[in-house]
C-alpha positions in Angstrom: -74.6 -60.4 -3.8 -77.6 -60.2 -5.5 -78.5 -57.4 -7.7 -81.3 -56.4 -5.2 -78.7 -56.4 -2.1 -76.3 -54.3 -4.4 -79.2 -51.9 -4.7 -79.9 -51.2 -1.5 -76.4 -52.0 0.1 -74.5 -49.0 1.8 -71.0 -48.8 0.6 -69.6 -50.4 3.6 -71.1 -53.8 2.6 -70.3 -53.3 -1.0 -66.4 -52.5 -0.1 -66.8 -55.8 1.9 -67.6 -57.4 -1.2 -65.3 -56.0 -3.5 -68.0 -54.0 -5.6 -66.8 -50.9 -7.4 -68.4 -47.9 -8.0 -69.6 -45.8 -11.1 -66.3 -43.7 -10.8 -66.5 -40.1 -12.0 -66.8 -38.9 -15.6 -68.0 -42.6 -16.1 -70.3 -43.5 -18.7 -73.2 -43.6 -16.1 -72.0 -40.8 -14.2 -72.3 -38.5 -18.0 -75.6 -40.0 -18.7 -77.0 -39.0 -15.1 -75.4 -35.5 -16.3 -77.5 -35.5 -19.2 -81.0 -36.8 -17.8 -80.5 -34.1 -14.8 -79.5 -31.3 -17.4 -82.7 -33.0 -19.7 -85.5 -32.8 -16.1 -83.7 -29.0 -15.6 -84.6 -27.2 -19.0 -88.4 -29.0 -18.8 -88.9 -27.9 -15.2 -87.7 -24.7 -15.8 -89.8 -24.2 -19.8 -92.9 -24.7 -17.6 -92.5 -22.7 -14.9 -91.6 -20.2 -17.3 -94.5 -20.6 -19.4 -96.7 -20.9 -16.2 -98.9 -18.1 -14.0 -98.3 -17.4 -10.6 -100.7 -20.5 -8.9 -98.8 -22.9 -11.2 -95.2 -21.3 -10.1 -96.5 -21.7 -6.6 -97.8 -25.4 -7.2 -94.7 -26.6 -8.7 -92.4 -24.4 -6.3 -94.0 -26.4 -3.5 -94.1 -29.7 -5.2 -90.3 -30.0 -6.0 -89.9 -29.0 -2.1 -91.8 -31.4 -0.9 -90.1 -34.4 -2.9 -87.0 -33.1 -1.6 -88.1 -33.6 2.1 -89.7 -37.3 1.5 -87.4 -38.1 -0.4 -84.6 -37.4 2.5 -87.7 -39.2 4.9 -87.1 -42.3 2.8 -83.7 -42.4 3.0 -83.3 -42.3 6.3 -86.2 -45.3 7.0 -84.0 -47.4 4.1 -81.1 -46.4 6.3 -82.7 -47.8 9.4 -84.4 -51.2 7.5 -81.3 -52.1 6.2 -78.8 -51.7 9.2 -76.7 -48.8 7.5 -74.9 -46.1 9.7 -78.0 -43.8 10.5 -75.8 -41.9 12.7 -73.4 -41.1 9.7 -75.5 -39.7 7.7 -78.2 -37.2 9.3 -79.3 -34.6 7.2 -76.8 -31.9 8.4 -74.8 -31.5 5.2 -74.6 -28.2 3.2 -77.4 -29.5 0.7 -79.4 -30.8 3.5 -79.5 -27.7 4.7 -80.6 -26.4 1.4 -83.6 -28.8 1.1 -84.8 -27.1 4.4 -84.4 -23.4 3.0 -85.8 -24.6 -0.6 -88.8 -26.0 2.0 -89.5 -22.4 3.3 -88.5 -20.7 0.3 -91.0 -22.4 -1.6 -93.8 -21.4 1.5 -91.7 -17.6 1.6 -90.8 -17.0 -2.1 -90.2 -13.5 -1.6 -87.2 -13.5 1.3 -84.1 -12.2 0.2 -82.1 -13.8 2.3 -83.0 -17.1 1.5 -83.2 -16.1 -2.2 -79.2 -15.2 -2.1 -78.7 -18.3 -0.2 -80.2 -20.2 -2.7 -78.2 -18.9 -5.7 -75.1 -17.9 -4.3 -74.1 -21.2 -1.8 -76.6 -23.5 -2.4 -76.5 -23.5 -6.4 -72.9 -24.0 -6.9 -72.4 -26.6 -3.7 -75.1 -28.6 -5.9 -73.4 -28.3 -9.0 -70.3 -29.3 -7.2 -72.0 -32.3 -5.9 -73.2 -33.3 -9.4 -70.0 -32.9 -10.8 -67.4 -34.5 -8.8 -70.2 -36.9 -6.7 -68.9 -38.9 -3.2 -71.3 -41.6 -4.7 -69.6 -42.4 -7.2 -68.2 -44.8 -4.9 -71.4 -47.0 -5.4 -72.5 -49.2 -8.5 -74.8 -46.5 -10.4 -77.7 -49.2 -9.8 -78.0 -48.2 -6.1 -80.7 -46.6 -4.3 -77.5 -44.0 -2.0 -76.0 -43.3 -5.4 -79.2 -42.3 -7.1 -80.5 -40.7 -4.2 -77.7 -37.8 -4.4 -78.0 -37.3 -7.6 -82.1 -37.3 -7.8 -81.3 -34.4 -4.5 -78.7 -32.5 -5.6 -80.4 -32.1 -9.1 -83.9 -31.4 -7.6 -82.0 -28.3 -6.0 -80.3 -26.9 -8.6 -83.6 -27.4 -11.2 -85.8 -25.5 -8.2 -83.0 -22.3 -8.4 -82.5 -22.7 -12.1 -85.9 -22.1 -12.7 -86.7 -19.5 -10.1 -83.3 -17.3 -11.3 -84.5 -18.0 -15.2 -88.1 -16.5 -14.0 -86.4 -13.3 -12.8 -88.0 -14.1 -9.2 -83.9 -14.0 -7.9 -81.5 -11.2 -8.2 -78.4 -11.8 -7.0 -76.9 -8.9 -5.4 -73.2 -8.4 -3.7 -74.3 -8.1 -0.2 -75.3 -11.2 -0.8 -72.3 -12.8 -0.4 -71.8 -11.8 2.8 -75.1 -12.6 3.9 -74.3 -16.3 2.8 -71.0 -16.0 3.9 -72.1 -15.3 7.3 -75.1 -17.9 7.5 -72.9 -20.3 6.3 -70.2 -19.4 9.2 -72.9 -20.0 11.6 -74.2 -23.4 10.4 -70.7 -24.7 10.5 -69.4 -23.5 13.9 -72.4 -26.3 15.8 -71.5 -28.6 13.2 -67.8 -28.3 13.9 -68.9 -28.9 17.1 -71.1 -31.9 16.6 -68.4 -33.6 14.6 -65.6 -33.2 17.6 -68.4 -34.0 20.4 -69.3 -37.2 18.5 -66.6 -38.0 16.4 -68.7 -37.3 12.8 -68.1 -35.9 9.8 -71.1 -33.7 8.7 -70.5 -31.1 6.0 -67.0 -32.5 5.4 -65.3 -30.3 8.2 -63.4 -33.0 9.6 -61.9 -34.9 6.4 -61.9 -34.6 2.7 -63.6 -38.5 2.0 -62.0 -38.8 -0.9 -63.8 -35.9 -2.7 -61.2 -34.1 -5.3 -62.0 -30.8 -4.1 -61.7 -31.5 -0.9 -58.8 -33.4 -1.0 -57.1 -30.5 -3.0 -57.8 -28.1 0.0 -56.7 -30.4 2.3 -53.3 -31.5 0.6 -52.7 -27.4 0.2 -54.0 -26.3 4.0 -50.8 -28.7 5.4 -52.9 -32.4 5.0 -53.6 -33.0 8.6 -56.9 -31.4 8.8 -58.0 -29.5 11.9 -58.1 -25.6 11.7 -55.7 -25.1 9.0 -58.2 -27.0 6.5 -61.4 -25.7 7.7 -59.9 -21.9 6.9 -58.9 -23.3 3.6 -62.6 -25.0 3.1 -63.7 -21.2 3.7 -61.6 -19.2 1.7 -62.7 -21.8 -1.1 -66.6 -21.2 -0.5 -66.5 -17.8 -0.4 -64.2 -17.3 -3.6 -66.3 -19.5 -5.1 -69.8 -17.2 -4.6 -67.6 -14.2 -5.8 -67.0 -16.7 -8.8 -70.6 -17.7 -9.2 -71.8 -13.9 -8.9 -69.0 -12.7 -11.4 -70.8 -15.3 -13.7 -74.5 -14.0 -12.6 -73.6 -10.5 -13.7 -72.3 -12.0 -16.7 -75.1 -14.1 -17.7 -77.1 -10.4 -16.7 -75.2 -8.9 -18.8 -75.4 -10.9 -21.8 -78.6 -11.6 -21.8 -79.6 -7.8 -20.9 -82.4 -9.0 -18.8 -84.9 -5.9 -17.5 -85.9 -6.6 -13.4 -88.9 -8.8 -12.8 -92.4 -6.6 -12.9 -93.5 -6.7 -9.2 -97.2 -6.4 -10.6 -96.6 -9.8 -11.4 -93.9 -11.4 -10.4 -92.7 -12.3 -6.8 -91.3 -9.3 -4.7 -88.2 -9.7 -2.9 -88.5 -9.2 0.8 -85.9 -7.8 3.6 
């Protein structure tokens, strides 16, 4: 192959032809670490340093990016002959590209706010960390994509929860726990009706993670691993609030002035 067909080949065809991926903790895969970590701290120094029409602005542009971005993946999908059906947008940070969409329209909803820090923020770091593309060569449009998405989301929350515009607060977990309960139950159903995979409810595709919770919920999947995947997601957002209330509490940051910052919203 070509290094334009490895580029735009889905893994499929790149198995086919014995091409290996990045592999985690790679060279490449550190590098996209520190170039993500590198587009994060500029984002977030300007939209610091930035008024409430250029917060908006830049709010709504990462947004949008995240949404064509998806838009173009899905017509490369369909040029190129790869597995449209495999891979609609109905994973966990699909879904957060949507909220991020309204968020950045409806800055001041709390729900979406705790969303966004609490299950969103730490699936994306996740993601970044232990990637399912690094299965591809790191010179490939599906391994780029993720990690171009998945560290679009975390720079839009980073910067919002550095601004003081998001508060986590304990209900919060709830709140996310129970959204996130009702995404997966149509999804569940989705992926037994037609025999998919979305939001990895129905195997662990080689992700360490979720392999781990699947090896320890009995290996054969089904309920027993869902209720494991679960458990994990919502220790996790008590983990990722423990370390909001220490971050807080270090940095002994005063709440946001509502004369001119964004109010929170029921």
């Amino acid at each position: 192959m070509s290094y334009w067909e490895i580029f735009w080949a889905y893994i499929d065809t790149l198995y086919a032809h014995g091409i290996k991926g990045y592999g985690l903790f790679s060279v490449y895969h550190i590098l996209w670490l520190f170039f993500l970590l590198a587009i994060t701290v500029v984002y977030t120094f300007i939209y610091l340093r930035g008024g409430n029409k250029r917060r908006d602005d830049l709010r709504k542009i990462l947004a949008l990016f995240l949404i064509f971005f998806e838009i173009f993946k899905i017509c490369v999908m369909a040029l190129t002959g790869a597995p449209l059906a495999e891979n609609l947008p109905l994973e966990v940070c699909s879904f957060a590209e949507y909220v991020i969409l309204i968020n950045a329209i409806w800055p001041q909803s709390r729900i979406f706010n705790q969303l966004l820090v609490l299950e969103f923020l730490p699936a994306a770091v996740i993601a970044l960390l232990v990637p399912t593309s690094a299965g591809y060569p790191a010179l490939n449009f599906y391994a780029i994509h993720q990690m171009l998405m998945h560290g679009a989301i975390v720079t839009y929350i980073v910067a919002r929860y550095a601004a003081g515009e998001i508060k986590p607060r304990y209900i919060g977990i709830w709140q996310t726990a129970i959204a996130l309960i009702c995404v997966i139950i149509p999804i569940y159903l989705i992926d037994i009706t037609f025999d998919k995979g979305f939001m990895f409810l129905r195997y662990h595709y080689d992700n360490p993670v979720l392999k781990m919770l699947w090896n320890v919920s009995g290996g054969t999947g089904g309920m027993p691993y869902i209720i494991a995947l679960t458990v994990f997601v919502i220790i996790m957002i008590h983990f990722c609030f423990l370390v909001y209330v220490i971050i807080d509490k270090i940095s002994k940051r005063k709440k946001p002035d509502l004369s001119e910052d964004i109010r929170e919203e029921d």
